[in-house]
C-alpha positions in Angstrom: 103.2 71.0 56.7 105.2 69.7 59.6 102.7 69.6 62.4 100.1 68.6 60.5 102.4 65.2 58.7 102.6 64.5 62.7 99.1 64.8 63.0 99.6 67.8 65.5 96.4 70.2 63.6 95.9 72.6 66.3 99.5 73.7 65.9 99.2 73.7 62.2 95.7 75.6 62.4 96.9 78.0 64.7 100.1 79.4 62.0 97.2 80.9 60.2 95.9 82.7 63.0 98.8 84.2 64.5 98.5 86.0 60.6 95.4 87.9 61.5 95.9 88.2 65.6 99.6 89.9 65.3 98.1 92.7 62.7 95.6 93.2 65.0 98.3 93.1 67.7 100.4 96.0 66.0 97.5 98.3 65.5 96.7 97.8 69.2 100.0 98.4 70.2 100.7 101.8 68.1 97.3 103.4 68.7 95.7 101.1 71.7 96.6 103.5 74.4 96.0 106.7 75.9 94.9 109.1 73.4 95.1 106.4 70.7 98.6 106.8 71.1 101.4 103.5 71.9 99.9 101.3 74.1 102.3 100.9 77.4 102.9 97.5 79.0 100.7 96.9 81.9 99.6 94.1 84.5 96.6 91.8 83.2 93.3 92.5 85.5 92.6 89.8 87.2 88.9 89.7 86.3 90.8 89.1 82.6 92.9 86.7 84.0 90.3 84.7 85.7 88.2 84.6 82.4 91.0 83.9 80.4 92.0 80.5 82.4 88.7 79.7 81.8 88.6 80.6 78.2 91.5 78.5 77.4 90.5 75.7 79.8 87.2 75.0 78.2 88.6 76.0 74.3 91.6 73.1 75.7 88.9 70.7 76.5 86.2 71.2 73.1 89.5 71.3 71.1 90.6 68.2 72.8 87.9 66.5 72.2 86.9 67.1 68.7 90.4 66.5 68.2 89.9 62.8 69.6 86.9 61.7 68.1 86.7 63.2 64.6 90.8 62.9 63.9 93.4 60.9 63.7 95.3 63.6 66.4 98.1 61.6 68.2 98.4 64.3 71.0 94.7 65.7 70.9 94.6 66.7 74.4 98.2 68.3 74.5 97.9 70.0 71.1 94.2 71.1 71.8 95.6 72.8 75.2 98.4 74.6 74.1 96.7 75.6 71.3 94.1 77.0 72.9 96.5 79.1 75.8 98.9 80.0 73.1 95.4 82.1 71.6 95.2 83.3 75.0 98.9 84.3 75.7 98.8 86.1 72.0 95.5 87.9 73.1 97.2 89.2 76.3 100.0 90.5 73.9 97.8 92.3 71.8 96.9 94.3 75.1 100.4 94.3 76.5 99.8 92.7 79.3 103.1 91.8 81.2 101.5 88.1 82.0 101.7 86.7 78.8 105.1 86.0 78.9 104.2 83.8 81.6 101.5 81.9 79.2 104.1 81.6 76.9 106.8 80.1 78.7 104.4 77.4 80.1 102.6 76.6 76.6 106.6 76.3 75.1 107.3 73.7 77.4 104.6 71.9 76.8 105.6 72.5 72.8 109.4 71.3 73.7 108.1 68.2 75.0 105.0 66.8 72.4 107.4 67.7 69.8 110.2 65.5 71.3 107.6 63.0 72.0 106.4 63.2 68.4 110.3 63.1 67.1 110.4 66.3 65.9 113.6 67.7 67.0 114.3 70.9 65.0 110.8 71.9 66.1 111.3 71.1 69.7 114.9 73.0 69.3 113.1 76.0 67.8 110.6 76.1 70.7 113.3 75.6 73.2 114.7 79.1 71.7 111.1 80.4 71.8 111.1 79.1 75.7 114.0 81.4 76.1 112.9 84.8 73.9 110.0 84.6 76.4 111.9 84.4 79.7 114.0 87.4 78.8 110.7 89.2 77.7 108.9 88.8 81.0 112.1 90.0 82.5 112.4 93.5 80.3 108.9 93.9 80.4 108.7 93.7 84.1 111.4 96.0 84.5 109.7 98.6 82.1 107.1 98.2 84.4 109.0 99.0 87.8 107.5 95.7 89.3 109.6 93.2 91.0 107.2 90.0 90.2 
């Protein structure tokens, strides 16, 4: 109700699909590894990586620009991009991938500011906490996987 009141609709679209992609996420995660057994966390291959910048790129840019001209958006380019690489850093979670911490902390600062700039504070504060939650999970999930960076 929030984001879409502030005319923020990829946010507000993209509550419902956090739903379905984190019960995906779970299965993956208890029988997506070896043997169908937990799945460990791991470094992203790059060929992923590459076609995921590119994925969320050109989902920021479509977004963005249905966003403009069939909406009243007030941030339709910011709110079309970090929707579109929070889907991608919440895909690289359901693998485990140790990268998607770094999608995260990116796409949450983008969040803290475009809800400041839209006045939403609370929401801003939350993501600020959200900014934090994802620092200190690329930090144990590195260490879990015995890589310095």
């Amino acid at each position: 109700m929030v984001f879409s009141q502030a005319r923020i609709y990829g946010a507000a679209a993209l509550q419902a699909v956090y739903v379905v992609v984190s019960i995906y996420g779970w299965y993956e995660w208890l029988h997506g590894g070896k043997d169908h057994g937990r799945l460990a966390v791991s470094r992203a291959p790059r060929r992923s990586l590459a076609f995921l910048a590119a994925t969320g790129t050109i989902g920021s840019v479509a977004v963005g620009l249905f966003l403009k001209h069939r909406t009243d958006a007030a941030l339709p380019f910011p709110d079309a991009a970090t929707t579109a690489f929070s889907l991608v850093a919440q895909w690289m979670a359901t693998r485990k991938w140790l990268e998607n911490w770094l999608v995260w902390i990116v796409v949450d600062v983008v969040y803290v500011a475009m809800y400041v700039s839209q006045g939403l504070l609370p929401t801003a504060g939350l993501y600020a906490a959200f900014l934090v939650l994802a620092t200190f999970g690329y930090r144990e999930w590195r260490a879990s996987t015995g890589t310095a960076g």
